[in-house]
GUVEX-358311 format. One record per residue (C-alpha): x, y, z. Coordinates in pm, 1 decimal. Layout:
REM GUVEX-358311
      east     north        up
         X         Y         Z
...
This chain:
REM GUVEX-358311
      east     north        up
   -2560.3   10395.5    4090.8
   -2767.0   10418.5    3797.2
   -2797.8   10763.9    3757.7
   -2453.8   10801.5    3848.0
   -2277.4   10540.1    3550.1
   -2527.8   10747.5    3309.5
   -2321.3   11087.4    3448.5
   -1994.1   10907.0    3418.9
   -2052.2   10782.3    3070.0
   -2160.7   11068.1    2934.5
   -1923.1   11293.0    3089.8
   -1604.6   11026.0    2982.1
   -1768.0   11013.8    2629.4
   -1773.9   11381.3    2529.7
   -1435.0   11425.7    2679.9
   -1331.1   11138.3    2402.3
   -1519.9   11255.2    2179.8
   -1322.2   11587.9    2254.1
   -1006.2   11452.6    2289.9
   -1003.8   11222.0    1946.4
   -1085.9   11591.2    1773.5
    -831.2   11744.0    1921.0
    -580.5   11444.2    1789.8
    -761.3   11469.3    1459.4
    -667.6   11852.3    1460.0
    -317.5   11862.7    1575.2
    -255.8   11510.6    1329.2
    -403.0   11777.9    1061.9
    -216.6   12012.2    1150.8
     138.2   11851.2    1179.6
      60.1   11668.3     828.5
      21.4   12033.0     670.9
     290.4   12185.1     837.0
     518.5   11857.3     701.0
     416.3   11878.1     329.5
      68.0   11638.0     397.4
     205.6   11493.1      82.7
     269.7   11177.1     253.1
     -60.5   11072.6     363.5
């Protein structure tokens, strides 16, 4: 078990860690493509 939470937990936190960059891009992205003047 506890080798197995540390695999989960790291495994589930790069794939957030991932996922909020991918947000962060595309949110970028969108915001550019729409002016970005509005913040």
């Amino acid at each position: 078990m506890g080798l197995l939470g540390v695999v989960v937990i790291t495994a589930v936190s790069l794939l957030g860690n991932q996922l909020w960059a991918l947000l962060q891009t595309v949110g970028n992205t969108i915001s550019t493509a729409s002016g970005g003047a509005g913040g």
